[in-house]
C-alpha positions in Angstrom: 116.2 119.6 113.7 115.7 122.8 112.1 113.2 126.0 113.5 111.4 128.5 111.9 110.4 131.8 113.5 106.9 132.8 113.4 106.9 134.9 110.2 108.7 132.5 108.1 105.7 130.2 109.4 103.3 132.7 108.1 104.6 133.1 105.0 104.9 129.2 104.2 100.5 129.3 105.6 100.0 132.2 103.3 102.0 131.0 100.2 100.4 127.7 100.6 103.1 125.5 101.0 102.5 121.9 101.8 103.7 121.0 105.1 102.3 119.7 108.5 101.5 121.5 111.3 101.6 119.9 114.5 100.6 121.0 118.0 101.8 119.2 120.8 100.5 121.1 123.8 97.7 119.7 126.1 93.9 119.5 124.9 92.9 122.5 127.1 95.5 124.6 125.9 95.1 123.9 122.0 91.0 124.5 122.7 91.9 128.0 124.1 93.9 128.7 121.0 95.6 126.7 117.9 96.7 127.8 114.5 94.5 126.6 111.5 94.9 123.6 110.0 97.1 122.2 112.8 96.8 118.8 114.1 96.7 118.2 117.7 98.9 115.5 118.9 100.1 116.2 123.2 103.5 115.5 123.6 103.2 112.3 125.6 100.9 110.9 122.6 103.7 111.8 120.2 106.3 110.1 121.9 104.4 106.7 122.3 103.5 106.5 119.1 104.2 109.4 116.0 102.7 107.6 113.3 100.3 110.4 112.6 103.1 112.1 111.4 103.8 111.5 107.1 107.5 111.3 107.4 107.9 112.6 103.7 106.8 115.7 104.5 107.7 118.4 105.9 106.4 119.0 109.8 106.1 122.2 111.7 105.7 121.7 115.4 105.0 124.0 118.0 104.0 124.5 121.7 103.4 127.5 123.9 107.1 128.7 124.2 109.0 126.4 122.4 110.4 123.7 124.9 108.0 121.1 124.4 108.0 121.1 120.5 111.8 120.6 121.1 111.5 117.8 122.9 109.2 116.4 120.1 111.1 117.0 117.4 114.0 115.4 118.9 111.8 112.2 119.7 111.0 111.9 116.5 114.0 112.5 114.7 115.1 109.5 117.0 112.0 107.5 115.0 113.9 108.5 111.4 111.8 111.7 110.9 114.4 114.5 109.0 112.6 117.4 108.4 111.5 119.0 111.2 111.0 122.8 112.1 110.7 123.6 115.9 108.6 126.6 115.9 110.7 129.3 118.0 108.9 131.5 120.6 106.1 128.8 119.9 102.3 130.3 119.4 102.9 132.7 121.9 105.4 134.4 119.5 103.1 133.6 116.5 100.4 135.5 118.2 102.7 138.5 119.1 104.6 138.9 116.0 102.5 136.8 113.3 99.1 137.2 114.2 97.9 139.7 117.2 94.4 138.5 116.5 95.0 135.2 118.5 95.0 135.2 122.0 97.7 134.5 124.0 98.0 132.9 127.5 
């Protein structure tokens, strides 16, 4: 598993790069606040089943801090997923060093 800090993240949105971004925190959190284009998958979800994950391409996850996207991306490295990016300090750092516009929690 590999991480990405939050404005390497922004850079890779901006530039356009073709990744996914998935967001593994519970529904009431992502409705409070998610990054665009993310797909919301909870953590529980992911580990029963990740097969909404494309496995040949590059995935970003994140959570609120960090801890729970770990734990995903080690789940589904286990499933024979390689490229993986936790996102560190998850959206709360995005929010405070990426993007001050979103709210944080």
């Amino acid at each position: 598993m590999k991480s990405i800090n939050p404005q390497e993240l922004k850079n890779w949105i901006e530039s356009g790069k073709t990744f996914q971004l998935i967001d593994v925190r519970e529904k009431q959190e992502y409705d409070f606040v998610h990054l665009n284009r993310s797909v919301h998958i909870p953590l529980r979800q992911l580990m029963n089943d990740g097969s909404a994950i494309d496995k040949d391409q590059p995935a970003v996850i994140y959570c609120h801090h960090g801890s729970r996207s770990q734990i995903a991306c080690l789940v589904l490295s286990r499933k024979g997923y390689a490229n993986l990016f936790n996102l560190n300090g998850g959206i709360n750092d995005y929010a405070l060093e990426a993007d001050p516009s979103l709210p944080t929690y």
